[in-house]
MMTF fields as JSON, N, C-alpha, C and O atoms, coordinates in Angstrom:
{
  "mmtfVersion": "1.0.0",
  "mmtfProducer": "UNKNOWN",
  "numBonds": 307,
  "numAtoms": 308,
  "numGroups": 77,
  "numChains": 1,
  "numModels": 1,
  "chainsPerModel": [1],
  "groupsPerChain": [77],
  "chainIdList": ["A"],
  "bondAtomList": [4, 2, 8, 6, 12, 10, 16, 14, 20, 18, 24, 22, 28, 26, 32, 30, 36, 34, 40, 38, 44, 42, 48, 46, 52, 50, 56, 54, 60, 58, 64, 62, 68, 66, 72, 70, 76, 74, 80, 78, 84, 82, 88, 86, 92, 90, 96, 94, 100, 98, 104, 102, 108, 106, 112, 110, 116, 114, 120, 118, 124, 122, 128, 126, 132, 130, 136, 134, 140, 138, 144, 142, 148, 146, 152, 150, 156, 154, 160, 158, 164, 162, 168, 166, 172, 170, 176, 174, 180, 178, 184, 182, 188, 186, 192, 190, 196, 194, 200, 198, 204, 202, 208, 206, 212, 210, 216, 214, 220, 218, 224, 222, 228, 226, 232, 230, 236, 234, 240, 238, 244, 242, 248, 246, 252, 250, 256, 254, 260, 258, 264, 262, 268, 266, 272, 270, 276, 274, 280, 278, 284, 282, 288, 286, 292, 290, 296, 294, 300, 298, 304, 302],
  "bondOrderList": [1, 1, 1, 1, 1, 1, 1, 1, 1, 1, 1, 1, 1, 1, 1, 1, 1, 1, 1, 1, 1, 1, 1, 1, 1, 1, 1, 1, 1, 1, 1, 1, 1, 1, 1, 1, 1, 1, 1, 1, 1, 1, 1, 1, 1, 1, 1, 1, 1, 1, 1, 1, 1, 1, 1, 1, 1, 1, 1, 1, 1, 1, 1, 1, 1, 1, 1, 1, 1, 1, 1, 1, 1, 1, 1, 1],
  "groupList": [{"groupName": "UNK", "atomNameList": ["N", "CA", "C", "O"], "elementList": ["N", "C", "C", "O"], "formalChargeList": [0, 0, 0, 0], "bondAtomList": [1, 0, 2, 1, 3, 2], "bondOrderList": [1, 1, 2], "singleLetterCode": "X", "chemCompType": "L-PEPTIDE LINKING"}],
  "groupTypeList": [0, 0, 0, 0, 0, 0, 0, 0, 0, 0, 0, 0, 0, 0, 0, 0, 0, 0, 0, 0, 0, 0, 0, 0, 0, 0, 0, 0, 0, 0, 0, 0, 0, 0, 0, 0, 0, 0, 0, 0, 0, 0, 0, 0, 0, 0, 0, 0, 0, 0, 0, 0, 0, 0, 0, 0, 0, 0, 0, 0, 0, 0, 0, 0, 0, 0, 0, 0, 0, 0, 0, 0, 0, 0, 0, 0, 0],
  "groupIdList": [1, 2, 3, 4, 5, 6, 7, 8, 9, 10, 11, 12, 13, 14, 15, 16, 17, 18, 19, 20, 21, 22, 23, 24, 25, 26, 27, 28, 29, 30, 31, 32, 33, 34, 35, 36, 37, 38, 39, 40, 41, 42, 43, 44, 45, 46, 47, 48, 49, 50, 51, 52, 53, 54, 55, 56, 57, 58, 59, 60, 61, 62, 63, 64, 65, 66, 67, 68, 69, 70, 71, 72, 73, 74, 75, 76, 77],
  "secStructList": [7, 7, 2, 2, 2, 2, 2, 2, 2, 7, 7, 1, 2, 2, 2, 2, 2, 2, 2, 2, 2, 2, 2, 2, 2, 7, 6, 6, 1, 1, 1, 1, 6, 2, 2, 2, 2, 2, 2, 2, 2, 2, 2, 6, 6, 6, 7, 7, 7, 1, 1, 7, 1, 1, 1, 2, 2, 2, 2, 2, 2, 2, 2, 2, 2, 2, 2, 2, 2, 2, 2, 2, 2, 2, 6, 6, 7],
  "xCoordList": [-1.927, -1.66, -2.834, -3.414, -3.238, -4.306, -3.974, -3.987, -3.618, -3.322, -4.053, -3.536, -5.565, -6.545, -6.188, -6.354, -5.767, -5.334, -4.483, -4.753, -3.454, -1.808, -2.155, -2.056, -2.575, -2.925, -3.619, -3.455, -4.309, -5.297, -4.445, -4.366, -4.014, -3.24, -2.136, -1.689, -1.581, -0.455, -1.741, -2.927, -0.454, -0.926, -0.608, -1.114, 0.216, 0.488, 0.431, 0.723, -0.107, -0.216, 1.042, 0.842, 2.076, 3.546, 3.706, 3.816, 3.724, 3.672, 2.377, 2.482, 1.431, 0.24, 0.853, 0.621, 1.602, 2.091, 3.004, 3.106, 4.257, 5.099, 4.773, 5.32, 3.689, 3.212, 2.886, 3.177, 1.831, 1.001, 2.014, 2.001, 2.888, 4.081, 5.219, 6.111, 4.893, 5.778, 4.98, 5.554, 3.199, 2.94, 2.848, 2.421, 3.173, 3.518, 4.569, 4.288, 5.683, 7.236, 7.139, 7.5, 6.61, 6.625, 6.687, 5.617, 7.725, 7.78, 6.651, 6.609, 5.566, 5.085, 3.341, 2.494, 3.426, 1.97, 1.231, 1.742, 0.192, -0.813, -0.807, -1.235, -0.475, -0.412, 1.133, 1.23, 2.166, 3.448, 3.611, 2.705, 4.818, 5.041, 5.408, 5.652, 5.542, 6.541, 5.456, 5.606, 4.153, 3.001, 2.96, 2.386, 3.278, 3.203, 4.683, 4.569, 5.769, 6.607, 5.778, 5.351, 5.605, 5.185, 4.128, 4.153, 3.056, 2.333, 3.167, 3.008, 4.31, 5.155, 5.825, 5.673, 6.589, 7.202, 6.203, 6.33, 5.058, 4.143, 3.715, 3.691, 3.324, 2.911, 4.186, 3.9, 5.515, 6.947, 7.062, 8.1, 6.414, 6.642, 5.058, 4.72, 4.445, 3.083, 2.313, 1.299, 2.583, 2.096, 0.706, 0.526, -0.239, -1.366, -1.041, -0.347, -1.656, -1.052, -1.982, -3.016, -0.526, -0.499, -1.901, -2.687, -1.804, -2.794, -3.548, -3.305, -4.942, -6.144, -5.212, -4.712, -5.045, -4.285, -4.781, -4.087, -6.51, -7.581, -7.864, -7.832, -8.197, -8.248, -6.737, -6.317, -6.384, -4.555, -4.214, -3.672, -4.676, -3.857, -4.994, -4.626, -6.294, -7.205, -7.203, -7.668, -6.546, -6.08, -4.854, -4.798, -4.031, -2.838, -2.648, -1.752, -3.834, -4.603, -5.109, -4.665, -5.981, -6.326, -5.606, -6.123, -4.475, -3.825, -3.029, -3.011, -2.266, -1.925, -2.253, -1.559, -4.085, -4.592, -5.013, -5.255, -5.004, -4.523, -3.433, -3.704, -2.379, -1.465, -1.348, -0.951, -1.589, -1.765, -3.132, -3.202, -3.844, -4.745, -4.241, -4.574, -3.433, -2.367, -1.472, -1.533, -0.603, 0.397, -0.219, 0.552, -2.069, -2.414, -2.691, -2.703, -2.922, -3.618, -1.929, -1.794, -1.332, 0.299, 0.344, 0.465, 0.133, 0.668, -0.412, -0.54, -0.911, -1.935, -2.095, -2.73, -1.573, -1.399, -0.242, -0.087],
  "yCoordList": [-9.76, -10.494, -10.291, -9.211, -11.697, -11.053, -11.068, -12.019, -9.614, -9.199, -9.764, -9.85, -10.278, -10.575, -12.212, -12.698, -12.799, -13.704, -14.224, -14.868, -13.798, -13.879, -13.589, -14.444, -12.281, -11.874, -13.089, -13.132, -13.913, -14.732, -15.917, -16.464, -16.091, -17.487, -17.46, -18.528, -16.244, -16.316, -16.423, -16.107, -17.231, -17.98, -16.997, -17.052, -16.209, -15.283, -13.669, -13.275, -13.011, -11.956, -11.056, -10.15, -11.467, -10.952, -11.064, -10.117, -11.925, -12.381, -11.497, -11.226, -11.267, -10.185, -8.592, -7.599, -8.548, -7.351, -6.805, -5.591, -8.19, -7.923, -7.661, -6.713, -8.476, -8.319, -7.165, -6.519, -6.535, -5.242, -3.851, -2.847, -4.528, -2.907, -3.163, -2.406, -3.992, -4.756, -3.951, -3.152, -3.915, -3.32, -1.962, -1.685, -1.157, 0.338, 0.514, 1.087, 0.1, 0.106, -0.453, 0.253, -1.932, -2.111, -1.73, -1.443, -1.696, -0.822, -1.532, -1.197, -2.625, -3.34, -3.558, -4.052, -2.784, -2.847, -1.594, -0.502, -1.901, -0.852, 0.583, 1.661, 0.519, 1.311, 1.655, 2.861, 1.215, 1.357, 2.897, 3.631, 3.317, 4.654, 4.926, 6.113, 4.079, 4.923, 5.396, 5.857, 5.365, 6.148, 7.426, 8.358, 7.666, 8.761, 9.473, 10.687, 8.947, 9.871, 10.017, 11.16, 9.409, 10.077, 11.318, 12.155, 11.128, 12.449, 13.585, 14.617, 13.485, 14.236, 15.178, 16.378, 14.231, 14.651, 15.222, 16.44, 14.707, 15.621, 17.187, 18.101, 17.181, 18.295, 19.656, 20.699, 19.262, 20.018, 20.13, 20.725, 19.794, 20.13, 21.035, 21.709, 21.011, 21.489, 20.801, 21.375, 19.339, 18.564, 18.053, 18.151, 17.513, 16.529, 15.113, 14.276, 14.788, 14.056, 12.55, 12.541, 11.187, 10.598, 9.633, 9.228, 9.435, 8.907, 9.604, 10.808, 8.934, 9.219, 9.893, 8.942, 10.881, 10.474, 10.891, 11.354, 10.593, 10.418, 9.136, 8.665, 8.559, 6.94, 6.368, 5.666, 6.885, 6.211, 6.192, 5.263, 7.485, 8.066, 7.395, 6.247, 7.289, 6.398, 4.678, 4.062, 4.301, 3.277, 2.717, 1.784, 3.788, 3.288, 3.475, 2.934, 4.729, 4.639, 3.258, 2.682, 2.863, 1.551, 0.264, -0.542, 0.046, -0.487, -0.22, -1.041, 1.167, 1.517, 1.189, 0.85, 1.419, 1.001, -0.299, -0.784, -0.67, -2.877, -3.06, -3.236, -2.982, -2.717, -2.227, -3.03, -1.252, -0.719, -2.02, -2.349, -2.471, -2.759, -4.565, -4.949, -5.279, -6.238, -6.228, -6.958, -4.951, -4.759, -4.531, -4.67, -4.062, -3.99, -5.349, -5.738, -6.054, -7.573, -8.754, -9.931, -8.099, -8.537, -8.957, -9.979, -7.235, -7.175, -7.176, -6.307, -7.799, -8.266, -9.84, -10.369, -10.496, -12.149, -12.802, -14.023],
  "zCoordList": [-10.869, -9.648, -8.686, -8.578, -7.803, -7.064, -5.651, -4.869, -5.42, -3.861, -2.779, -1.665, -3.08, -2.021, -1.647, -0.529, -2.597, -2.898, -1.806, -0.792, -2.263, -1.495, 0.011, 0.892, 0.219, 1.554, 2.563, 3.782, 1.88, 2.404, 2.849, 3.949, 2.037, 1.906, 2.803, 3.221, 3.193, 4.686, 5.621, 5.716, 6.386, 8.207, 9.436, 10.557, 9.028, 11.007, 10.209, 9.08, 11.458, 11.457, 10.627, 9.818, 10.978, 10.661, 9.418, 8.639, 9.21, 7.365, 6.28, 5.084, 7.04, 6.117, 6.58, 5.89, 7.758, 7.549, 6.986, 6.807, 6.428, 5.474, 4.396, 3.833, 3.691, 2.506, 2.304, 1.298, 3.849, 3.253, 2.921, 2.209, 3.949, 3.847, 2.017, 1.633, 1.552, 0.417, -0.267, -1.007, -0.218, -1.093, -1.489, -2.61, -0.752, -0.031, -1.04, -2.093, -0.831, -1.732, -2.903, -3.845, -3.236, -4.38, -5.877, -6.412, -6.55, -8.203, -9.036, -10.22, -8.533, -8.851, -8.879, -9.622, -7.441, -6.609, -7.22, -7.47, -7.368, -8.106, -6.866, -7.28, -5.891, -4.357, -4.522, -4.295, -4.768, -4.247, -4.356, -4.751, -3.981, -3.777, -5.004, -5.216, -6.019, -7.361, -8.004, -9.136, -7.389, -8.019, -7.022, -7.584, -6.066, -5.014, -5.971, -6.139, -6.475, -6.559, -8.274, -8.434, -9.064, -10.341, -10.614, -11.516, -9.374, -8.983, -8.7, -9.353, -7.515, -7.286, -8.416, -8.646, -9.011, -10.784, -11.204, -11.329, -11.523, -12.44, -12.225, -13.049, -10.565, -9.725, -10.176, -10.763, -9.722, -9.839, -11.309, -11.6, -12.274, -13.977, -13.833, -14.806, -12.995, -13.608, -14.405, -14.801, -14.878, -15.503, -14.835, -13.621, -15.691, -15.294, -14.485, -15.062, -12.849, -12.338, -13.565, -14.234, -13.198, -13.989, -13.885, -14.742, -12.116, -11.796, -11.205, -11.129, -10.476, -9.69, -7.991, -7.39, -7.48, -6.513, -5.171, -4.267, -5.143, -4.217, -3.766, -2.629, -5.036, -4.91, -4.336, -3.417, -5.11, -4.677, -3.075, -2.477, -2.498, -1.015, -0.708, -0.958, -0.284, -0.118, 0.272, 1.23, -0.796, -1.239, 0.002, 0.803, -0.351, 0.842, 1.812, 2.459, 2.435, 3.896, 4.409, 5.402, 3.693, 3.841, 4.161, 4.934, 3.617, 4.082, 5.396, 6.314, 5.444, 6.654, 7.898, 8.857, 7.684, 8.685, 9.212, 10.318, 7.989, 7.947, 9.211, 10.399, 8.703, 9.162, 10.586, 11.43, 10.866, 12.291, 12.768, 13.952, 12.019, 12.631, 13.466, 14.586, 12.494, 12.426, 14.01, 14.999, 13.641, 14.584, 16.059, 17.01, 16.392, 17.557, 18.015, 19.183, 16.906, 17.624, 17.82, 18.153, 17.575, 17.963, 19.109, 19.784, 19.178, 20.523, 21.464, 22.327, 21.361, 22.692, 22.727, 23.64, 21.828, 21.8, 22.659, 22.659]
}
């Protein structure tokens, strides 16, 4: 799926911030949290984490700050 894509193609601020927080949760999104909890699981077994989870937290900083960056120009319109 191409995230850059979709993102582009919404018209109001509100609508790229739904998406971006969709992709946060998503069981779907290469970012979603069910990769934050599979690190988790792995860490509590002592196991090897599954993914990268530099790039990952990185990754969903980035958006966060999308996001925050979204929600300031809100609210000043």
């Amino acid at each position: 799926m191409d995230y850059k894509k979709i993102y582009n193609s919404l018209e109001t601020n509100a609508d790229r911030i739904t998406f971006l927080k969709s992709l946060l949760s998503s069981q779907e999104s290469p970012v979603g949290d069910w990769k934050v909890m599979k690190i988790y699981e792995a860490r509590l077994t002592e196991a090897t984490d599954p993914y990268g989870v530099d790039e990952l937290m990185q990754n969903r900083q980035l958006i966060r700050d999308k996001i925050n960056e979204l929600q300031e120009a809100e609210e000043t319109e």
